[in-house]
C-alpha positions as CSV (number, residue, x, y, z in Angstrom):
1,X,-35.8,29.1,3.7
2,X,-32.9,28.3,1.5
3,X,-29.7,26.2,2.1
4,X,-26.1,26.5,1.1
5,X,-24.8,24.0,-1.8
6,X,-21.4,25.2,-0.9
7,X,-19.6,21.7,1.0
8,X,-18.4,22.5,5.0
9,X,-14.5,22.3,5.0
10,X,-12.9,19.3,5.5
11,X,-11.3,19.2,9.3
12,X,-9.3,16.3,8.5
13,X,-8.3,14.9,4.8
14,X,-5.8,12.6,3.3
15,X,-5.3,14.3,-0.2
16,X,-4.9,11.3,-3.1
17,X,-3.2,12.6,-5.9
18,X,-4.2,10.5,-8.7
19,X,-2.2,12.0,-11.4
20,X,0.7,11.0,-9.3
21,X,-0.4,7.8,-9.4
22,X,-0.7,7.1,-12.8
23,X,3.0,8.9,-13.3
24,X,4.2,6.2,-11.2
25,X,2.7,3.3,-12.9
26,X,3.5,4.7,-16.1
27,X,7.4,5.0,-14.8
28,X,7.3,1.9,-13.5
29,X,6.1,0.2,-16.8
30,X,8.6,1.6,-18.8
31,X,11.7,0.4,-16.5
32,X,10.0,-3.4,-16.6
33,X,8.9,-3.4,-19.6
34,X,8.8,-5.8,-21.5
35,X,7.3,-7.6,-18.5
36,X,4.0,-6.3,-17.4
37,X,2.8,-4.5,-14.4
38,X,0.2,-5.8,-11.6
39,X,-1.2,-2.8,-9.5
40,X,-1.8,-3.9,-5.8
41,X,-4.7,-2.5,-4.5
42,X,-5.4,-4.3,-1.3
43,X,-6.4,-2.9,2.0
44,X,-7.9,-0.4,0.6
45,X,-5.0,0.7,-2.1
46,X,-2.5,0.6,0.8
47,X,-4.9,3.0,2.4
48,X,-5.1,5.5,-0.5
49,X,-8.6,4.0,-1.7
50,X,-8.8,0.8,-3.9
51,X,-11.4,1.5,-6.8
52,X,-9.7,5.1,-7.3
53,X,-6.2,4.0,-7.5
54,X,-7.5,0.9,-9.6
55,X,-9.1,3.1,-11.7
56,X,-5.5,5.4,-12.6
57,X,-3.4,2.0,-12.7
58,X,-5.3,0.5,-15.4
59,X,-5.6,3.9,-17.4
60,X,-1.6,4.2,-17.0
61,X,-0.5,0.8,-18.4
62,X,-1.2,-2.2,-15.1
63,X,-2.6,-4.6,-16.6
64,X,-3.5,-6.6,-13.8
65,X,-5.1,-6.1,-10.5
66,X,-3.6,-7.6,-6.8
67,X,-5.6,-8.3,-3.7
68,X,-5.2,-9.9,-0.7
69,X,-8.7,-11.4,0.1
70,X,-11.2,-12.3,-2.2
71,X,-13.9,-10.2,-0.5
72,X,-11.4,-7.5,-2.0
73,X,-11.8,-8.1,-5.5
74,X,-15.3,-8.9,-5.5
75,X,-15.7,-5.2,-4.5
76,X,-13.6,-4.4,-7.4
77,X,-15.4,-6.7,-9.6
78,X,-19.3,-5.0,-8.0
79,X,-17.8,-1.8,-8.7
80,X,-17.1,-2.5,-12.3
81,X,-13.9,-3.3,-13.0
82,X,-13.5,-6.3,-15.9
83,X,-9.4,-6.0,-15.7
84,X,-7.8,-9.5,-14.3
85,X,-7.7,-9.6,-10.4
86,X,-5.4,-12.2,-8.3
87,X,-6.5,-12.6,-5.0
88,X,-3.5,-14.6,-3.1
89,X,-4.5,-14.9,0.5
90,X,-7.3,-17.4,1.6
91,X,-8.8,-19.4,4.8
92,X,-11.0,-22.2,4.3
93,X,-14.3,-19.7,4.8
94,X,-13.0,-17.6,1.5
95,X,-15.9,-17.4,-1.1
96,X,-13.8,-19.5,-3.9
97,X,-17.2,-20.1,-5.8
98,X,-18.1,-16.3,-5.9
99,X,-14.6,-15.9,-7.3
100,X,-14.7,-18.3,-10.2
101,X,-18.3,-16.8,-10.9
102,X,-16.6,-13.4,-11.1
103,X,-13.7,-14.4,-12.8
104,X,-10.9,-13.8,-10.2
105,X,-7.8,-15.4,-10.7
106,X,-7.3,-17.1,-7.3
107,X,-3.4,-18.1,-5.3
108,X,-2.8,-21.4,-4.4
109,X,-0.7,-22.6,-2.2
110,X,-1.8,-26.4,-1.0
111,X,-4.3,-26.9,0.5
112,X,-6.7,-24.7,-0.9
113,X,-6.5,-26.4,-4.7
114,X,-8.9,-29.2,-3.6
115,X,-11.6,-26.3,-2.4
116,X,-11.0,-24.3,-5.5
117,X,-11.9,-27.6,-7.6
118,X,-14.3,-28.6,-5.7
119,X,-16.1,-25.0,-5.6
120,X,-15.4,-25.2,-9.6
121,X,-17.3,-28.6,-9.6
122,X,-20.4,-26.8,-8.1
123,X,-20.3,-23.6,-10.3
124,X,-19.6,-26.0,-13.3
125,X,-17.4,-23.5,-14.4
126,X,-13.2,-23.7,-14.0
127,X,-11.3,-21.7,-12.3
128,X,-8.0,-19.9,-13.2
129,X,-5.3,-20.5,-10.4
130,X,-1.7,-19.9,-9.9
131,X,0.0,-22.2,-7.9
132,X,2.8,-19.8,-5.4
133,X,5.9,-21.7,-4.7
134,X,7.6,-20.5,-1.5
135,X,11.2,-20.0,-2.4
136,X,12.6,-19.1,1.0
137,X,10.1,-16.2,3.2
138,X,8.2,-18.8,4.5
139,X,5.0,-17.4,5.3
140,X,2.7,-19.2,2.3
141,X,3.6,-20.6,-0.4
142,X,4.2,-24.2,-1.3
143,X,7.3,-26.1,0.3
144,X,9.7,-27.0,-2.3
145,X,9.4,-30.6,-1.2
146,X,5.7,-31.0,-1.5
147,X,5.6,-29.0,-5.1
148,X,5.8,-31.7,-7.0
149,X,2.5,-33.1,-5.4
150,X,1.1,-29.9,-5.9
151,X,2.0,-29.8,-9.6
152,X,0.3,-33.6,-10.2
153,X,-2.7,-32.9,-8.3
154,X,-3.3,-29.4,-10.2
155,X,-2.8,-31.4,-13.8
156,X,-5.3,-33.7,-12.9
157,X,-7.8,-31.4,-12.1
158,X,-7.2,-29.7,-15.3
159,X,-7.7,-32.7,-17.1
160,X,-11.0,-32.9,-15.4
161,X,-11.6,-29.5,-16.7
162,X,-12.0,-28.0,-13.2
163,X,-9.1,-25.5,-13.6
164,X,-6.1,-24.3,-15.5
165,X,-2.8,-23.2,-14.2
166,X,-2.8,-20.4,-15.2
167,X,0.7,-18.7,-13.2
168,X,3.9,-20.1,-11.3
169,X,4.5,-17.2,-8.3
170,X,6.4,-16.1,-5.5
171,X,7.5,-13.5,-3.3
172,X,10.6,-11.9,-2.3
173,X,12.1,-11.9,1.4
174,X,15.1,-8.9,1.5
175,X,14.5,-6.9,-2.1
176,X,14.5,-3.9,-0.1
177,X,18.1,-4.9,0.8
178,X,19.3,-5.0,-2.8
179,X,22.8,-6.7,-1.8
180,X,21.6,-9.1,0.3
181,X,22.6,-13.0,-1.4
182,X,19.4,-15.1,-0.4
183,X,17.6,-12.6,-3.8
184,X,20.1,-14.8,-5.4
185,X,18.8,-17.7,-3.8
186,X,15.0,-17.0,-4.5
187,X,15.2,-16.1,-8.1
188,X,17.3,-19.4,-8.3
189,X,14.7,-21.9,-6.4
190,X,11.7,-20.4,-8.8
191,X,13.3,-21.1,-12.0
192,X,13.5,-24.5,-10.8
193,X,10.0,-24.4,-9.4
194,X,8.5,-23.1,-13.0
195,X,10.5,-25.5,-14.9
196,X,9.5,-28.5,-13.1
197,X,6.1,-27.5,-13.5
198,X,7.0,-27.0,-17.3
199,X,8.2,-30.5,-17.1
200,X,5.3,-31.8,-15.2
201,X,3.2,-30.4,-18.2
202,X,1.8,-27.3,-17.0
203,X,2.1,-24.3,-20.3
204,X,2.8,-21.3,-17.9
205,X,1.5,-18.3,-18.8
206,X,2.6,-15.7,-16.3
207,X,5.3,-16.0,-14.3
208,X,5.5,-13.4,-11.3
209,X,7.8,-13.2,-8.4
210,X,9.0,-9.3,-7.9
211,X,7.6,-7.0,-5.4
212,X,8.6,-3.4,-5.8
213,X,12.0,-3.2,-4.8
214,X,12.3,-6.2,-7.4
215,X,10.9,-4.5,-9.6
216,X,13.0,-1.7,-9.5
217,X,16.1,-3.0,-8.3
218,X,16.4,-6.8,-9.6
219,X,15.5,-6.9,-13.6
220,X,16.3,-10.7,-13.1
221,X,12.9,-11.1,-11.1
222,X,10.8,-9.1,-13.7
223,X,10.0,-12.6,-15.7
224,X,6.1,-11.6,-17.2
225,X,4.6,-9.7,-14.3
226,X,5.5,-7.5,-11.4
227,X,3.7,-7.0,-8.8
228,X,4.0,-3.4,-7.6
229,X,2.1,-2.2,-4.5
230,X,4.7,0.7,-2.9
231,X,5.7,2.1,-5.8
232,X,2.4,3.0,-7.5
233,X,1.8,5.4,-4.6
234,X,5.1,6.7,-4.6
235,X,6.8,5.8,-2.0
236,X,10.7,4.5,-1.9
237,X,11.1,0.7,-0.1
238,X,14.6,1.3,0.1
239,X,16.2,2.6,3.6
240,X,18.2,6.0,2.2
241,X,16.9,6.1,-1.2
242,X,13.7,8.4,-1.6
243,X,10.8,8.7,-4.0
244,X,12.6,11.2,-5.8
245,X,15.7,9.2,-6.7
246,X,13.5,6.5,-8.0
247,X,11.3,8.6,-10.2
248,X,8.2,8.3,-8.0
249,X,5.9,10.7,-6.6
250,X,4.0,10.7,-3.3
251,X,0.3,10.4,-3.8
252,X,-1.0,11.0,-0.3
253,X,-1.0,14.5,1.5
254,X,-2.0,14.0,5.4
255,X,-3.6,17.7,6.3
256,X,-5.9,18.9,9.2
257,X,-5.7,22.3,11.0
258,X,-4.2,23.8,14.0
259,X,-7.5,23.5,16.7
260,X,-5.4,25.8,19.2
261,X,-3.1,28.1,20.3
262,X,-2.0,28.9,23.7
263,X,0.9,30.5,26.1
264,X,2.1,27.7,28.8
265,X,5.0,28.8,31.3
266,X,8.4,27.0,31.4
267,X,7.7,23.6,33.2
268,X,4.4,22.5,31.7
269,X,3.5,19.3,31.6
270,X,2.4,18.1,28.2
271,X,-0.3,15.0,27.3
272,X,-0.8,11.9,29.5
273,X,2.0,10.8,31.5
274,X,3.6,14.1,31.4
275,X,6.7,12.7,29.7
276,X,7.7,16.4,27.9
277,X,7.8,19.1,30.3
278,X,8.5,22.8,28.6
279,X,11.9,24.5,29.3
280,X,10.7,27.8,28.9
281,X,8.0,29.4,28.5
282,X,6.2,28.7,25.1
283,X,3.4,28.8,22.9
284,X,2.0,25.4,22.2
285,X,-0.5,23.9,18.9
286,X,-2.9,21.4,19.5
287,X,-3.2,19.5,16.4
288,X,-6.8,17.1,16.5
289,X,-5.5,13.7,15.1
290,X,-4.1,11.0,17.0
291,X,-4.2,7.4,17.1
292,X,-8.0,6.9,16.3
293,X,-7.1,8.5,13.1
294,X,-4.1,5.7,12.2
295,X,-1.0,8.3,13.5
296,X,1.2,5.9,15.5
297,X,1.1,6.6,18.8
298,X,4.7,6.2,19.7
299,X,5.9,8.6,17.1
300,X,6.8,11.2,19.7
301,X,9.0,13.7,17.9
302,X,7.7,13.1,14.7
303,X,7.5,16.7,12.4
304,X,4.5,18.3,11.4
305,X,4.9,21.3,9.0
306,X,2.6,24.9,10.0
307,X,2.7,27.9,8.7
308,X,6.2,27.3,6.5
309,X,7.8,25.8,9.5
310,X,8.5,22.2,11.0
311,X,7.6,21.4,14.5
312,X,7.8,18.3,16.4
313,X,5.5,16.3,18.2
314,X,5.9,16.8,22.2
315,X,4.3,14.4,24.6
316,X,2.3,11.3,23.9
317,X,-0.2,11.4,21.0
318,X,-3.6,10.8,22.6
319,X,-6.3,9.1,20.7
320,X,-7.4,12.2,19.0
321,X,-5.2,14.7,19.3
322,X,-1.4,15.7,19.7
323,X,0.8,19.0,20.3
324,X,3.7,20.4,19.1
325,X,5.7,22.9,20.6
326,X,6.2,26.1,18.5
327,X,9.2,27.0,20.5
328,X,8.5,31.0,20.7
329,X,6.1,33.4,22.6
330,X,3.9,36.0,22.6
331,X,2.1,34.1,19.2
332,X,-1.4,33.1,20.9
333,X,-4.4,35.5,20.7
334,X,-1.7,37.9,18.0
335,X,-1.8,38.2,14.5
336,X,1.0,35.4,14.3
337,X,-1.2,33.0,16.0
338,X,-1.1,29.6,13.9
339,X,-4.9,28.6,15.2
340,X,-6.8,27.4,12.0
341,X,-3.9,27.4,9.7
342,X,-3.4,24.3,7.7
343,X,-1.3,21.5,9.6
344,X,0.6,19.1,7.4
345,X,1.6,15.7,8.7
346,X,3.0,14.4,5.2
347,X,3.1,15.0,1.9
348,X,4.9,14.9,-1.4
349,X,5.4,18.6,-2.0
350,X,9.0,19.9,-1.6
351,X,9.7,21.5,2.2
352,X,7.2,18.9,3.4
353,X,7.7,16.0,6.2
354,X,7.1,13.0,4.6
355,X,5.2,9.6,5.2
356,X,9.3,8.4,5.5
357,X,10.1,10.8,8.3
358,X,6.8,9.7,10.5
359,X,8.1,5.8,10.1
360,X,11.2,7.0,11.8
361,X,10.1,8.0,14.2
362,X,7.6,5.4,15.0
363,X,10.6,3.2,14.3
364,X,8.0,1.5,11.5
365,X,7.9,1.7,7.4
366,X,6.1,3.9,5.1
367,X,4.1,1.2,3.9
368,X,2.4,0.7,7.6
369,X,2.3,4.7,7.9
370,X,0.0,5.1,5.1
371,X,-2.3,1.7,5.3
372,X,-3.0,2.9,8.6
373,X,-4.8,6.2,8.0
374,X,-8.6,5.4,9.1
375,X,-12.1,5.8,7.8
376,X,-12.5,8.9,10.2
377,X,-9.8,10.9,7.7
378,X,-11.6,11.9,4.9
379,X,-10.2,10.9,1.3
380,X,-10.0,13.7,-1.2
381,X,-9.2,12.8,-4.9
382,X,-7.3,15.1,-6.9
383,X,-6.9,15.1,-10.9
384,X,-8.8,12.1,-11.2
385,X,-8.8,12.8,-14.6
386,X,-6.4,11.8,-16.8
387,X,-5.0,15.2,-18.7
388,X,-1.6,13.6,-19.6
389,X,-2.8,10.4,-21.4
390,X,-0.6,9.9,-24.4
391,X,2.8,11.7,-22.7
């Protein structure tokens, strides 16, 4: 008895094109430059795969790493990668200690400096923090009444040779609204914040406060580091402006197949609730994704592109499936029946819907679009090689 070595097909796949990727963080460096560029790789590289798009960020000039959690980088750090890693977001159960022994740069913004030192007591080894100043989005950060405090209590644990400061940071509110005044304001309140930190004795190193429509809008909040998370997969964070404009590409391709075909009469009822009801007769695809596999369920109407052509979404999309209506007859059981062809949700190729169209009409953002793409889609990686080093 023998067995094939050829792989089944996929059914369902997000494609992760890598060599987009790396343009993008190559693109990006050059318009910050001389600032440098912090790739942002948490939840799971924004759903694209973290190690992967680690991997193409630090071969395309990112010379940092950005997590959220530090369970995050320590997978980064088990996996192999020695590159500097700032994990930002903590509770009081976050494994501080594992992160000074793997040498993760870790946020602070209060109350966690006194269980950083105290976790860098026990390892007998410091740990390398940057203290976040909240400059007006007022999620974390510290207030700009209590940084002073901060400040004093972070010397005097370096003295004790428990830490260094290594980075002043903070993060921006409306940079996707390039006109909007309170950038102003922000950039403003952390020059204040890093100088009286300067004044208070700290030698900052890194200064970092733009996102990636900072980064690619506001030069005044490159100071030493951006941090990019958007713009390395190529998407735009501006309403009206896409990637193409910007000099990005797409790195994510949504595809499954068309799982049927069928003839339905005018007045058929479509998905649970029955909220789209045919006009005529038609001939209607069943495409098998849905809301198990992270497509928003609200985003009725949303395009998905068979055969050379854009349909829409009709009905509710169901936990593992939704149809589109293909608005002819006479195509089911023919030779111009779409059953197996590919179906593409999004893309970055030209002619194809895009992760921007399906946040429309889920009245959402590219970025949640994306992230949201579960562990039941397979990820493919494409060009994971880097042909076009030295360009």
């Amino acid at each position: 008895m023998s067995f094939s070595t050829v792989p089944p097909p996929v059914e369902r796949r997000v494609e992760i094109d890598l060599s987009a990727v790396r343009h993008n963080v190559r693109h990006i460096a050059d318009v910050v430059s001389p600032a440098k560029v912090m790739a942002v790789v948490k939840a799971d590289g924004y759903g694209h795969g973290a190690l992967p798009v680690a991997r193409a960020a630090l071969q395309s000039g990112a010379t940092w790493l950005g997590v959220a959690h530090i369970t995050e980088a320590l997978q980064l750090r088990e996996a192999g990668i020695e590159a500097p890693i700032l994990a930002w977001l903590h509770t009081v159960e976050s494994d501080f200690g594992a992160a000074i022994r793997d040498s993760i740069d870790i946020g602070v913004s209060g109350w966690e400096l006194g269980h950083v030192a105290e976790a860098a007591r026990r390892e007998e080894r410091p740990a390398r923090v940057h203290l976040k100043i909240d400059t007006g989005l007022g999620r974390n950060g510290c207030p700009p009444e209590q940084w002073g405090a901060l400040v004093s209590l972070a010397l005097q644990y370096q003295e004790e040779g428990l830490l260094r400061v290594v980075g002043i940071f903070s993060h921006l509110a409306v940079a996707d609204e390039p006109d909007r005044h309170e950038t102003d304001e922000q950039v403003r309140r952390f020059r204040e914040a890093v100088a009286a930190a300067e004044n208070g004795g700290i030698d900052v190193e890194l200064r970092h406060l733009a996102n990636t429509p900072g980064a690619l809008s506001r030069p005044d909040t490159h100071f030493d580091l951006v941090r990019v998370g958007l713009g390395i997969y190529g998407l735009s964070p501006f309403h009206g402006q896409n990637s193409a404009g910007l000099g990005l590409r797409p790195a994510m391709r949504f595809v499954t197949s068309v799982a049927s075909c069928k003839e339905v009469p005018a007045g058929q009822g479509v998905s649970y609730g029955l909220t789209y009801r045919t006009t005529r007769p038609t001939t209607l695809a069943l495409i098998p994704v849905g809301y198990a596999d992270g497509v928003p369920r609200v985003a009725t109407g949303a395009p998905v592109l068979v055969g050379g052509r854009t349909y829409p979404v009709v009905g509710k999309i169901a936990m593992d499936q939704l149809v589109i209506d293909l608005q002819a007859t006479g195509i089911a059981g023919t030779g111009q029946s779409v059953l197996g062809l590919p179906a593409v949700l999004f893309g970055g190729d030209a002619g194809e819907p895009s992760a921007d169209d399906w946040a429309d009409a889920s009245s959402s953002i590219n970025y949640e679009i994306v992230t949201r793409i579960s562990a039941r889609v397979q990820r493919i990686y494409l060009n994971g090689a880097d042909a076009s080093a030295g360009q």
